[in-house]
C-alpha positions in Angstrom: -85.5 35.1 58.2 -82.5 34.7 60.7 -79.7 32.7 59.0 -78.0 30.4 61.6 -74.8 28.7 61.4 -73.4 25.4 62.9 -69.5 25.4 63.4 -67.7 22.4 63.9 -63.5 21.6 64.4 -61.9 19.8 66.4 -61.0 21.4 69.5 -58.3 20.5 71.3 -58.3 18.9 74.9 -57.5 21.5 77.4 -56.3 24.2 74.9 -59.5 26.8 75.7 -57.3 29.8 74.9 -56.5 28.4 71.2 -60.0 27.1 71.0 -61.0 30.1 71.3 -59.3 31.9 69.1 -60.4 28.9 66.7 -64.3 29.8 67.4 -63.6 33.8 67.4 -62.4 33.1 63.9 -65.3 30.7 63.1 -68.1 33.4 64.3 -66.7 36.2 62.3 -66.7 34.1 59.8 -70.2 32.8 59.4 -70.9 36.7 60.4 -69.3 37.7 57.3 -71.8 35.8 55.8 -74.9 36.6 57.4 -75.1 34.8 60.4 -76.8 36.2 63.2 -76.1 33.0 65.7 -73.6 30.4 65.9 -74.1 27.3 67.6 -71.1 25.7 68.6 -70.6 21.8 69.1 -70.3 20.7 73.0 -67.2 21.4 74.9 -65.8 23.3 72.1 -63.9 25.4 74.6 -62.0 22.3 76.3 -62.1 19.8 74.4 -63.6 16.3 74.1 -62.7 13.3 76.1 -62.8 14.0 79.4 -62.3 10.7 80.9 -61.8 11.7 84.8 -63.3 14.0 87.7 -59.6 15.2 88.1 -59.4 16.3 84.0 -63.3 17.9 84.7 -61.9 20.2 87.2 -59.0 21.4 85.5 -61.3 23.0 83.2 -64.7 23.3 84.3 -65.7 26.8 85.3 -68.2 29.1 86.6 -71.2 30.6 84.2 -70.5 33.5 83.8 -66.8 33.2 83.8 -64.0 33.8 82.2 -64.9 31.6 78.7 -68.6 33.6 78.6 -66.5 37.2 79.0 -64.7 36.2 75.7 -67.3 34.8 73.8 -69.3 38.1 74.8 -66.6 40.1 73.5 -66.4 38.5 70.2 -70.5 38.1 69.6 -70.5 42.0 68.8 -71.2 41.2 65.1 -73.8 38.4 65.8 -77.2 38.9 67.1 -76.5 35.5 69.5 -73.9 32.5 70.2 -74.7 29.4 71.5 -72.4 27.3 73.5 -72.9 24.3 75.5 -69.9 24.8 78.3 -68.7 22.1 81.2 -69.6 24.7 84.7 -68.5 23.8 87.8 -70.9 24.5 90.8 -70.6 23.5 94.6 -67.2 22.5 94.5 -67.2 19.1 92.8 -70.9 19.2 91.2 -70.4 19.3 86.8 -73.3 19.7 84.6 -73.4 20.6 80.8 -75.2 24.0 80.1 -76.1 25.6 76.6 -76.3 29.4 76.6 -77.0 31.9 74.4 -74.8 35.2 74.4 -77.1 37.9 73.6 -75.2 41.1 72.5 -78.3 43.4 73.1 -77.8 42.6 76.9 
């Protein structure tokens, strides 16, 4: 039986690097106690409330990018995470994606 966990804070708007940091601590945690995937609430990287396409493209980004490198590196002691992430494709196009991060790959 896989055990799964389901992390929730409150992430803070347009803090990623400390958000971050929040969910790195979150995943070893739930690792620690068996978890073998994480699922993380939506826009846990940037932040909720997101109330214009100006605020969307400060932090929307490609997938992969920069936010799926450090997830990556901090899934080594899960078997996956999963993250829905704001991406940012053609320019000025936003959609919502949920991913898993497999370590095996």
């Amino acid at each position: 039986m896989t055990k799964i966990a389901c992390a929730q804070f409150d992430p803070k708007i347009f803090e990623t690097a400390s958000n971050l940091k929040k969910m790195e601590a979150m995943a070893r945690e739930a690792a620690a106690k068996g978890a073998r995937l994480v699922v993380f609430p939506e826009c846990a990287t940037t932040g909720y409330c997101i109330e214009s396409k100006e605020e969307a493209l400060q932090v929307a980004e490609a997938v992969p990018g920069e936010t799926t490198k450090n997830l990556k590196r901090f899934a080594w002691n899960l078997t996956f995470i999963s993250l829905p992430a704001l991406s940012k494709e053609l320019g000025t196009t936003f959609i919502i994606r949920r991913f898993l991060l497999d370590r095996r790959v």
